[in-house]
DRENPA-3360 file (N, C-alpha, C; in nm, 2 decimals, always signed):
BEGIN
1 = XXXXXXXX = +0.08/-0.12/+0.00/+0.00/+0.00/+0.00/+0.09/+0.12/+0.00 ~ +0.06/+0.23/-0.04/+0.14/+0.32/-0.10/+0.13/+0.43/+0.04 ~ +0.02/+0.43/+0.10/+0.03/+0.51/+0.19/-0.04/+0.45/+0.36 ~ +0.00/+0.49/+0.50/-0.05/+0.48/+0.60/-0.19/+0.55/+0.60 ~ -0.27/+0.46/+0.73/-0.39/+0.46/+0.79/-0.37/+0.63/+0.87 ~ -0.23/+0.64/+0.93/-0.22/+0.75/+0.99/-0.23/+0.87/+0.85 ~ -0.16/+0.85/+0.73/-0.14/+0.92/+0.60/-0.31/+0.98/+0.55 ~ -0.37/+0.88/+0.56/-0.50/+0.90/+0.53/-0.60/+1.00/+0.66;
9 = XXXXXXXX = -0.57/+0.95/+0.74/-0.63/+1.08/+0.85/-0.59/+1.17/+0.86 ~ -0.46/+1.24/+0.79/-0.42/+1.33/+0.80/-0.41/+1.43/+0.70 ~ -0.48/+1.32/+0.56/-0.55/+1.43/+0.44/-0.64/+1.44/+0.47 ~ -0.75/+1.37/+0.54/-0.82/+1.35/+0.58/-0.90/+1.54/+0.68 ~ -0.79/+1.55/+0.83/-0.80/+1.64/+0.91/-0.76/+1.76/+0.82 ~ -0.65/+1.74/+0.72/-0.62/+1.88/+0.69/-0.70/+1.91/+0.52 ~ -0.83/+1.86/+0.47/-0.91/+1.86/+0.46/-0.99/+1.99/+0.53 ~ -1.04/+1.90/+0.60/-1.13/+2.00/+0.70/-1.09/+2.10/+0.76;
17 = XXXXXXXX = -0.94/+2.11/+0.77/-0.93/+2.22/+0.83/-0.91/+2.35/+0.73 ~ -0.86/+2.32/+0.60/-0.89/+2.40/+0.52/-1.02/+2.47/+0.45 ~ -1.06/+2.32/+0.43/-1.23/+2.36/+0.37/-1.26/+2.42/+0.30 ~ -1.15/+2.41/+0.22/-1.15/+2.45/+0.02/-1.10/+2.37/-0.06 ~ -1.13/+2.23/-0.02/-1.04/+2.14/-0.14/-1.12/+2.11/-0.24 ~ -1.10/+2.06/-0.33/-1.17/+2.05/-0.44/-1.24/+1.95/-0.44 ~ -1.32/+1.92/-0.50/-1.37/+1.81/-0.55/-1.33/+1.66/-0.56 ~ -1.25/+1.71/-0.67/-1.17/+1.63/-0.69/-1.08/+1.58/-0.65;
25 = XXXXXXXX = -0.99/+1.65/-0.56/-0.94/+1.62/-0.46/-0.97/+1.50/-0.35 ~ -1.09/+1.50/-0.34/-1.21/+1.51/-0.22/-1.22/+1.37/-0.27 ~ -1.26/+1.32/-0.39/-1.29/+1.21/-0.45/-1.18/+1.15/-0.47 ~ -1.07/+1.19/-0.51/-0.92/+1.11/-0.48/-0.88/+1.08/-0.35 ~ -0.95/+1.09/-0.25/-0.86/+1.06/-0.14/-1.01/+0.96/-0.14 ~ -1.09/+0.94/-0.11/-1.20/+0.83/-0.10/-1.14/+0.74/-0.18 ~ -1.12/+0.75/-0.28/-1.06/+0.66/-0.43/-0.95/+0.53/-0.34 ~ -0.85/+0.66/-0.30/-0.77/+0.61/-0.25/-0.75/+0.52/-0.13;
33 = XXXXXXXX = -0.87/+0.56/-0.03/-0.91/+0.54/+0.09/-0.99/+0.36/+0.08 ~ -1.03/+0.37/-0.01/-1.09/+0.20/-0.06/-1.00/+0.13/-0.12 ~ -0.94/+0.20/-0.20/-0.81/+0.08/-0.27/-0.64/+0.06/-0.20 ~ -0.60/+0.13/-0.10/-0.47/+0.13/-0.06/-0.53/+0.11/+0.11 ~ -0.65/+0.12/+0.16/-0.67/+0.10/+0.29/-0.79/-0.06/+0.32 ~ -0.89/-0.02/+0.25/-0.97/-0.15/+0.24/-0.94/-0.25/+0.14 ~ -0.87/-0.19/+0.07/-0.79/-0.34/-0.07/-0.92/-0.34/-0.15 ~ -1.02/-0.27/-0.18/-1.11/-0.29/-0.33/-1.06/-0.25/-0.44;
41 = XXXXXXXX = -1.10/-0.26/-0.55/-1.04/-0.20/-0.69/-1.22/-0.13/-0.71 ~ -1.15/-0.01/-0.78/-1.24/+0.09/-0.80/-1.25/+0.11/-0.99 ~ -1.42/+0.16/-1.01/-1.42/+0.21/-1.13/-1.48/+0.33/-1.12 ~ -1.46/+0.43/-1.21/-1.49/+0.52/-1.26/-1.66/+0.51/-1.29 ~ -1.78/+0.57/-1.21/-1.84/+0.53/-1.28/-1.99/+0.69/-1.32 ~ -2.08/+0.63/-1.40/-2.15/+0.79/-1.46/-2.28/+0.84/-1.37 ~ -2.32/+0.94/-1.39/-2.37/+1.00/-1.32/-2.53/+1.05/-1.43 ~ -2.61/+1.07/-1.30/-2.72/+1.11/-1.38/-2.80/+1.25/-1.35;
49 = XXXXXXXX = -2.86/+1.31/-1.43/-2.94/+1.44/-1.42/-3.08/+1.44/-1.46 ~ -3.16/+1.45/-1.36/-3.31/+1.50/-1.47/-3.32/+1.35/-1.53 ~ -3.27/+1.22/-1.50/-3.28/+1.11/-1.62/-3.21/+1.08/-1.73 ~ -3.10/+1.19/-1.76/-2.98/+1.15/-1.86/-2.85/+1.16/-1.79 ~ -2.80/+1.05/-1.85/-2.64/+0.98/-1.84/-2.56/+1.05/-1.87 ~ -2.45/+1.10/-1.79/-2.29/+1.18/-1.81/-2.27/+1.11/-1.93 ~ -2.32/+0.98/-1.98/-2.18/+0.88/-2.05/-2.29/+0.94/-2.21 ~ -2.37/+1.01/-2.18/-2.39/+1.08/-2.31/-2.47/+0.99/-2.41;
57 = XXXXXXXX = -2.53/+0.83/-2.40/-2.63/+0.77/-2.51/-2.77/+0.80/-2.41 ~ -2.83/+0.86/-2.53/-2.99/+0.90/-2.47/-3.06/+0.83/-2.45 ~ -3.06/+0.69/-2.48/-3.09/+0.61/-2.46/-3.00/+0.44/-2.37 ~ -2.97/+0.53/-2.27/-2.87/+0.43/-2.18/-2.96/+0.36/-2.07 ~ -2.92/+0.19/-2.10/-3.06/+0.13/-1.97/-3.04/+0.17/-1.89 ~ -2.98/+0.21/-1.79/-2.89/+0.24/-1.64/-2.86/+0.36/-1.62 ~ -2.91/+0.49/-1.66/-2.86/+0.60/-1.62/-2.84/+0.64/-1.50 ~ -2.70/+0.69/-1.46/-2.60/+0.74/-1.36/-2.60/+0.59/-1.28;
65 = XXXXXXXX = -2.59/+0.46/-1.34/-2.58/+0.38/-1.23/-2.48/+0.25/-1.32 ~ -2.36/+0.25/-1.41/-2.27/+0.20/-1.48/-2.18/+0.25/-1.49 ~ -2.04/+0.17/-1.52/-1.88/+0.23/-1.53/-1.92/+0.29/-1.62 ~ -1.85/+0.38/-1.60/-1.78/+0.47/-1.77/-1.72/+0.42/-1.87 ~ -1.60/+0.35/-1.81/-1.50/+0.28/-1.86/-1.50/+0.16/-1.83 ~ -1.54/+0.02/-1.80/-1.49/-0.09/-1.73/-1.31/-0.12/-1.73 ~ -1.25/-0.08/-1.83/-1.12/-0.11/-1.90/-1.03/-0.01/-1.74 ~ -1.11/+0.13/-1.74/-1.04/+0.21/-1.60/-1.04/+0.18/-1.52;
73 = XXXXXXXX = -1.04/+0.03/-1.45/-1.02/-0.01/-1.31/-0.87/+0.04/-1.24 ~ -0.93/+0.09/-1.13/-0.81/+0.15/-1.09/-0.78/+0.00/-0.92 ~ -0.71/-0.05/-0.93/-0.64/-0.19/-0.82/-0.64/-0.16/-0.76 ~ -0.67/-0.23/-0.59/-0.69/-0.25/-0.48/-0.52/-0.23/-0.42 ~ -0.51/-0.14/-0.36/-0.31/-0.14/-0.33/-0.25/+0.01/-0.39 ~ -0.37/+0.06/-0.52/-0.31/+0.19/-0.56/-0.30/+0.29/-0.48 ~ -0.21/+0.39/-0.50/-0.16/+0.47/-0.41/-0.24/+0.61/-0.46 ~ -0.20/+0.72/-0.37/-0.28/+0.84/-0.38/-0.25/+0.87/-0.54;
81 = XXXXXXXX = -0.14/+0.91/-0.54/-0.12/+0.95/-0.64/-0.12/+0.89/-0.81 ~ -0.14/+0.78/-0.76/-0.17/+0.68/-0.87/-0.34/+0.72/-0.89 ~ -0.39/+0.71/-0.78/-0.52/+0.76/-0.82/-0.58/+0.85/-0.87 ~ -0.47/+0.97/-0.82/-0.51/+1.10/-0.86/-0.51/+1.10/-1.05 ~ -0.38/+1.01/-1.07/-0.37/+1.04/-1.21/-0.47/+0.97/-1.26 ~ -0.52/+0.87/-1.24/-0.63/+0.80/-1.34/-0.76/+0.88/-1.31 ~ -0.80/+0.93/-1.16/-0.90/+0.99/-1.19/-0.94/+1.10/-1.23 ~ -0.80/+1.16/-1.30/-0.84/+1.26/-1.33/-0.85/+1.31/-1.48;
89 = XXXXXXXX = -0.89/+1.19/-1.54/-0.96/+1.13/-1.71/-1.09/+1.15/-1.68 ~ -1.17/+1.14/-1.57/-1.31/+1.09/-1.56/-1.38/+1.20/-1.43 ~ -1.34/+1.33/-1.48/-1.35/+1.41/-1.34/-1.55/+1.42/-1.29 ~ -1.55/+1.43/-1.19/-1.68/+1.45/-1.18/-1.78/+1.25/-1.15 ~ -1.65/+1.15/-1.19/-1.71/+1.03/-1.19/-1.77/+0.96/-1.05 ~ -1.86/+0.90/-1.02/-1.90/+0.86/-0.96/-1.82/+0.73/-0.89 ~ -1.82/+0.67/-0.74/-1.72/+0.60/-0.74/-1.81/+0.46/-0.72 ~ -1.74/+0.38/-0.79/-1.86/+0.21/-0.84/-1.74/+0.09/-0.81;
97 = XXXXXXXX = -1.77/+0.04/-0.74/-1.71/-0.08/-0.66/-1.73/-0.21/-0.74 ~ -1.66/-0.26/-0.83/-1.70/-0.43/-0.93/-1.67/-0.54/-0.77 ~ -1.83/-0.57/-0.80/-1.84/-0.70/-0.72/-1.84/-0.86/-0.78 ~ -1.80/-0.93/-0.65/-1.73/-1.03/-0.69/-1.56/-1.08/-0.71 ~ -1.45/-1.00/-0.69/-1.35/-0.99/-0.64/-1.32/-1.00/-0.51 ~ -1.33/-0.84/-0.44/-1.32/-0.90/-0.30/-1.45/-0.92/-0.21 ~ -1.56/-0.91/-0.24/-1.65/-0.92/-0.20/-1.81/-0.93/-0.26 ~ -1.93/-1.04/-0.25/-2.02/-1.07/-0.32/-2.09/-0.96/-0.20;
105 = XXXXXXXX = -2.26/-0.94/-0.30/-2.35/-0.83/-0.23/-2.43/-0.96/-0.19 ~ -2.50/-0.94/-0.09/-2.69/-1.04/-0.05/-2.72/-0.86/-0.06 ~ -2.86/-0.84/-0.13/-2.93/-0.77/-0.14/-3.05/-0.76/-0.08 ~ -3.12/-0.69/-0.01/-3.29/-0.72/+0.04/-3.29/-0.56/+0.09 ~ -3.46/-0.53/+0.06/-3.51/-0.42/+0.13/-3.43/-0.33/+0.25 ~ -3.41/-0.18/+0.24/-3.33/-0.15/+0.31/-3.39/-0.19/+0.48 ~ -3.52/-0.15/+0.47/-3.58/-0.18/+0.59/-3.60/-0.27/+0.65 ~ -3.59/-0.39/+0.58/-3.57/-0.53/+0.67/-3.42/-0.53/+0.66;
113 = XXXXXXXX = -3.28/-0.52/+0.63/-3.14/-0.48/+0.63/-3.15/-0.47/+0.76 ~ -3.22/-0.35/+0.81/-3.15/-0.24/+0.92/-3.23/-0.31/+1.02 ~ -3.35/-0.41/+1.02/-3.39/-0.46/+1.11/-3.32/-0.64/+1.10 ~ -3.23/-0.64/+1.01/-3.13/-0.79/+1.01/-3.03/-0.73/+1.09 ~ -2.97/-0.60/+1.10/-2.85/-0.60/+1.14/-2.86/-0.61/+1.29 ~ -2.97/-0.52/+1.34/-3.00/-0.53/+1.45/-2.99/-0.71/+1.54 ~ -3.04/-0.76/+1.45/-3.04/-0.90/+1.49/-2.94/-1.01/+1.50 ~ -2.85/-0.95/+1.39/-2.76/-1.03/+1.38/-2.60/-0.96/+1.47;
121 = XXXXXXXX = -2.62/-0.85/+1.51/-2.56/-0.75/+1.61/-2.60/-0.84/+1.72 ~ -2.73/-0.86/+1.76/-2.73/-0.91/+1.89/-2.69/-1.05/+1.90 ~ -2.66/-1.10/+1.79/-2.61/-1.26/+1.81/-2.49/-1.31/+1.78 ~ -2.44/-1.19/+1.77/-2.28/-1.22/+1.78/-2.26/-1.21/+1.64 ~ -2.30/-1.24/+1.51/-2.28/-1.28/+1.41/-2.14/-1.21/+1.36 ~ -2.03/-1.23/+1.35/-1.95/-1.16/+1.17/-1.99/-1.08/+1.09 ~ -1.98/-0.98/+1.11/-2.05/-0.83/+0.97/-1.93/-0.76/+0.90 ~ -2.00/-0.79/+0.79/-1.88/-0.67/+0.65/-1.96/-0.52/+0.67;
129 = XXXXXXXX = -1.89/-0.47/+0.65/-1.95/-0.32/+0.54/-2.11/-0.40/+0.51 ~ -2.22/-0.25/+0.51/-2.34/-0.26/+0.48/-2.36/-0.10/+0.39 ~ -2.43/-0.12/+0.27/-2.46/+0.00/+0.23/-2.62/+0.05/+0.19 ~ -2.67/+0.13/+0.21/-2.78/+0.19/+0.20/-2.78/+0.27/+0.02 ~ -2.86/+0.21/-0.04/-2.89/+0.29/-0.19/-2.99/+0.35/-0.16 ~ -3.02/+0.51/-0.26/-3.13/+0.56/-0.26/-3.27/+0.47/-0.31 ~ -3.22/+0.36/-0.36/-3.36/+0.30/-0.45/-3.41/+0.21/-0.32 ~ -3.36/+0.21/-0.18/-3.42/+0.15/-0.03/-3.39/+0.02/-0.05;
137 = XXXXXXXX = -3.25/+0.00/-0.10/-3.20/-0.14/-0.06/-3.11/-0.10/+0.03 ~ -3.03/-0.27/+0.10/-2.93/-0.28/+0.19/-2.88/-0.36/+0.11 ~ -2.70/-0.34/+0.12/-2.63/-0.42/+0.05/-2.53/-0.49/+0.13 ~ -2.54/-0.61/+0.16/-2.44/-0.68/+0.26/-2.34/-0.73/+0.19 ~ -2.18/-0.69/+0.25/-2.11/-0.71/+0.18/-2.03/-0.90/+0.28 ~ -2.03/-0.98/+0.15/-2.07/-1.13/+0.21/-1.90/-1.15/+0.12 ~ -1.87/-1.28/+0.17/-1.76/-1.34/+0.08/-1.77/-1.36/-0.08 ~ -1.68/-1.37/-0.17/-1.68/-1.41/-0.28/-1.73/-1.54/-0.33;
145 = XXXXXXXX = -1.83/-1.53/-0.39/-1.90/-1.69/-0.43/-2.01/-1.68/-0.38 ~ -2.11/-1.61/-0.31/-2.20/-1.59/-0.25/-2.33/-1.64/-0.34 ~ -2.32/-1.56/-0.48/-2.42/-1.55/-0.54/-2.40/-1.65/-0.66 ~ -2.33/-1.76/-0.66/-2.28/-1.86/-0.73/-2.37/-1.99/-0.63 ~ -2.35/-1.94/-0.49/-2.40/-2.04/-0.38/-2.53/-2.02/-0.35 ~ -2.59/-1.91/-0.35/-2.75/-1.85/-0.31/-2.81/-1.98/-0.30 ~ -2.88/-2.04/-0.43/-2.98/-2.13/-0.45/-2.94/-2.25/-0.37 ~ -2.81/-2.27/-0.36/-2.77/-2.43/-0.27/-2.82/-2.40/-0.14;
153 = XXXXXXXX = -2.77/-2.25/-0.09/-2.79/-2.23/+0.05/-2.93/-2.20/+0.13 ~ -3.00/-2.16/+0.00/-3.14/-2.10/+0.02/-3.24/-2.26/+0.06 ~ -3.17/-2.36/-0.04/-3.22/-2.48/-0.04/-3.21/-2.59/+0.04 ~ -3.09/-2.54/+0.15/-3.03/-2.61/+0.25/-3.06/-2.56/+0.38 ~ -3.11/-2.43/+0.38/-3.18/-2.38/+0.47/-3.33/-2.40/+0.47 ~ -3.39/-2.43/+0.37/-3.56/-2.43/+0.39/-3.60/-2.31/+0.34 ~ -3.54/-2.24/+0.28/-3.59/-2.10/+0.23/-3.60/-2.14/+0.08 ~ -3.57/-2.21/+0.04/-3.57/-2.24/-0.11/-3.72/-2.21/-0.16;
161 = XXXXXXXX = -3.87/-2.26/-0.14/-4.00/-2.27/-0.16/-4.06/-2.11/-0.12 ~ -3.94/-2.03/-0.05/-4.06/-1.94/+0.03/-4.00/-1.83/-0.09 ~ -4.11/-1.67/-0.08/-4.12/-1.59/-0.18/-4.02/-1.45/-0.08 ~ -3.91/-1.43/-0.18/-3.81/-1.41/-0.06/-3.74/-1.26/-0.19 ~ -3.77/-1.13/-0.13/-3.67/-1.03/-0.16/-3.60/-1.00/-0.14 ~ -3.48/-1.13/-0.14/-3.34/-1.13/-0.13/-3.26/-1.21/-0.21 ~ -3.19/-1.12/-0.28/-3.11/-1.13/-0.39/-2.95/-1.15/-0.40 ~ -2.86/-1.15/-0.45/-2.71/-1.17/-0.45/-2.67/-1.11/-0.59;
169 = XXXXXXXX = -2.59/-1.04/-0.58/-2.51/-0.99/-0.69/-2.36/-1.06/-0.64 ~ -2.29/-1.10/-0.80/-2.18/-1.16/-0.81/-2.10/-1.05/-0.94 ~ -1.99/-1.18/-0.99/-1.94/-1.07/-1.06/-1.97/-1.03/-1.17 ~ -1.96/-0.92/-1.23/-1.98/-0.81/-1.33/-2.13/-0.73/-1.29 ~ -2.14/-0.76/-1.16/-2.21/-0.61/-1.09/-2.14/-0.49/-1.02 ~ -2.22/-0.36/-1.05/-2.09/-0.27/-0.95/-2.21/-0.22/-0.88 ~ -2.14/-0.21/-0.75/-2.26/-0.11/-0.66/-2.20/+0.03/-0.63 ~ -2.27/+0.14/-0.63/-2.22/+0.26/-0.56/-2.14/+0.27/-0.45;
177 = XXXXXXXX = -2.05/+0.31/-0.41/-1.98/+0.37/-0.32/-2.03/+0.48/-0.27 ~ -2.04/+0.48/-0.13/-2.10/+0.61/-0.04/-1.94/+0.65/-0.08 ~ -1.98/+0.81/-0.05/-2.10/+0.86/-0.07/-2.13/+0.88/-0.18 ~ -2.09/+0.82/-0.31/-2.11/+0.93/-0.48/-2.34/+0.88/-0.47 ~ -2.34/+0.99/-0.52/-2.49/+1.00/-0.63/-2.51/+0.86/-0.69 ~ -2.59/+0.74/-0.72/-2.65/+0.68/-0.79/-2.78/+0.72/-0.83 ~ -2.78/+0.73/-0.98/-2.90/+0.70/-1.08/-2.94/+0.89/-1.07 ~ -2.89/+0.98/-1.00/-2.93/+1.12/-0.97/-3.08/+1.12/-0.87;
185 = XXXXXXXX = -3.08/+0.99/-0.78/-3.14/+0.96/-0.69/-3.10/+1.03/-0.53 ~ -2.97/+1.04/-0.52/-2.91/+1.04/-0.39/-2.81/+1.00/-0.36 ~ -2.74/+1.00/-0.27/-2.65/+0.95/-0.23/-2.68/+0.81/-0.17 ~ -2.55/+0.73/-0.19/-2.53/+0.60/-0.10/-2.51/+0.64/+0.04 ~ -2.50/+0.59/+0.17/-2.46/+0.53/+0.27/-2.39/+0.48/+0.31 ~ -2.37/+0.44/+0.42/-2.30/+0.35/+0.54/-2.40/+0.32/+0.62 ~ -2.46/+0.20/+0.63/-2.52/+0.15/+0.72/-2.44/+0.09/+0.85 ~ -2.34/+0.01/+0.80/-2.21/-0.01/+0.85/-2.08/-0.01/+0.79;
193 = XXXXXXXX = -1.98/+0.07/+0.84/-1.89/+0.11/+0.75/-1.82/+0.06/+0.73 ~ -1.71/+0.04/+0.65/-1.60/-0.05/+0.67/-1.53/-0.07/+0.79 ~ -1.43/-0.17/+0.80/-1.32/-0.17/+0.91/-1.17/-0.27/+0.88 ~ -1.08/-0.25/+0.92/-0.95/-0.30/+0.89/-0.97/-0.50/+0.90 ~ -1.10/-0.52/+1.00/-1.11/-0.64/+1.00/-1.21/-0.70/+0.89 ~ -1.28/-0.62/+0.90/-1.39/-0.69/+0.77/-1.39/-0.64/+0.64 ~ -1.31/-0.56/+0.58/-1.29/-0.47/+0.45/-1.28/-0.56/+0.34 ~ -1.16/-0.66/+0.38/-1.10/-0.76/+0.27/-1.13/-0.93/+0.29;
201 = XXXXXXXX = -1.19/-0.91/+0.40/-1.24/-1.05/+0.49/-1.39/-1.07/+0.51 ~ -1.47/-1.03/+0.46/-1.67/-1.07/+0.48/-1.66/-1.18/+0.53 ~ -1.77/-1.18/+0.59/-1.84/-1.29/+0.64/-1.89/-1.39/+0.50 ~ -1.88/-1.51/+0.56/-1.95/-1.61/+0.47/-2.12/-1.59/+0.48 ~ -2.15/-1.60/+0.29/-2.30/-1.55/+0.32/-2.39/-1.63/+0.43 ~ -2.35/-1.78/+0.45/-2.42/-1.87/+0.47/-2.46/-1.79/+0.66 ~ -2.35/-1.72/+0.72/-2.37/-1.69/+0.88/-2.51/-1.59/+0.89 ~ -2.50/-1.50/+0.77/-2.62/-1.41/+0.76/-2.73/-1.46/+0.69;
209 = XXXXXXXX = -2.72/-1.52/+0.61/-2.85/-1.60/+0.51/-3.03/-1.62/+0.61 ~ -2.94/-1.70/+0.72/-3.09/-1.71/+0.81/-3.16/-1.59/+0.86 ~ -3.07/-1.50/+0.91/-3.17/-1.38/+0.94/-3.22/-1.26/+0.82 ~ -3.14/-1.27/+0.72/-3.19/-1.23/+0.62/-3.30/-1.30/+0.54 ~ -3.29/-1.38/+0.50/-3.40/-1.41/+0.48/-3.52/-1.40/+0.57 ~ -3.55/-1.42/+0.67/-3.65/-1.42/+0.76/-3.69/-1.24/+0.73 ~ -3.61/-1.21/+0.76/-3.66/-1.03/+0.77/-3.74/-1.06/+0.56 ~ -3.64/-1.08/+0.46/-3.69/-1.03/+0.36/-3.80/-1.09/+0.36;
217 = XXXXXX = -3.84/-1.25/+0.38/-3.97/-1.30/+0.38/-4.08/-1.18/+0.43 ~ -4.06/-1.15/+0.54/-4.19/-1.09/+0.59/-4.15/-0.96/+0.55 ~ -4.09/-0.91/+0.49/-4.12/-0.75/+0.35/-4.20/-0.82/+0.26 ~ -4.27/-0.71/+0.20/-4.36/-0.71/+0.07/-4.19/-0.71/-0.03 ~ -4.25/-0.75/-0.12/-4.18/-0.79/-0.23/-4.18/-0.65/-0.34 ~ -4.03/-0.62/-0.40/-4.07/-0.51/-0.48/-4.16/-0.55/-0.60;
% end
């Protein structure tokens, strides 16, 4: 990693103590902050207005919610300055996390999420990073393979027959990164943020599967 935990709190403080940095700036040190501190690899990704796409086709399925570039992945280990230079091809980009490297999503309603974590807080369970989308999902960040395993696990638990708003994204999905804008909806979240122990290490889906599911069963279904 190119730079310290202490290196990062201290663009971080002197940031704020200025409170004129740019933007961009602002977005290069987040950039940075996920790929040289929690080890993800980051994309560049587009942004939306009013319903049309930075990436410019008027007709794009996904507006403000796709890389720009998939080929721009910027590696998990890059350093500030390495970041600064690549992102600053794509200024103004949104920052989009490719899942299924270091970590698969379990997806379900944000409001049974926030009433799983609760639950699974009180039982001791293992938790990754959790993120909040403006479209009122929760995104549990689970081990790699998750959403390759869903149906075995769903089927081994007894959840397999029931009518269940919980989903898994694997690879060649990206989710938003709190805080950038998806879809010109809002901003992402932290439901629970990262940390030095669970960043590059999730929980296996199978430890959260039972209380998620239980919460998404009893949500209405989108």
């Amino acid at each position: 990693m190119g730079f310290t935990i202490g290196g990062i709190r201290e663009m971080r403080s002197g940031t704020r103590r200025r409170g004129r940095a740019s933007g961009r700036a602002s977005d290069c040190t987040t950039v940075a902050e996920f790929t040289g501190l929690w080890g993800w690899d980051v994309v560049p990704g587009a942004r939306a207005a009013g319903g049309v796409c930075s990436c410019g086709k008027a007709d794009c399925p996904a507006p403000g919610a796709h890389p720009l570039d998939p080929a721009a992945l910027i590696p998990a280990g890059a350093t500030l300055d390495e970041v600064t230079a690549a992102w600053g091809q794509f200024p103004g980009a949104a920052v989009l996390l490719p899942v299924g490297r270091a970590f698969d999503i379990l997806d379900v309603p944000e409001a049974a999420g926030r009433r799983a974590l609760i639950r699974l807080e009180r039982m001791g369970v293992p938790l990754g990073p959790v993120v909040a989308t403006p479209q009122g999902r929760a995104h549990f960040f689970v081990a790699p393979g998750a959403a390759a395993e869903l149906p075995t696990l769903l089927y081994r638990m007894g959840w397999d027959g029931a009518s269940l708003d919980l989903h898994a994204l694997g690879a060649g999905a990206h989710i938003t990164a709190p805080p950038s804008d998806r879809a010109g909806l809002g901003p992402a979240t932290w439901l629970r943020a990262p940390s030095l122990d669970t960043a590059t290490q999730p929980p296996q889906a199978r430890l959260l599967l039972g209380a998620l599911a239980y919460v998404a069963h009893r949500s209405p279904c989108a």
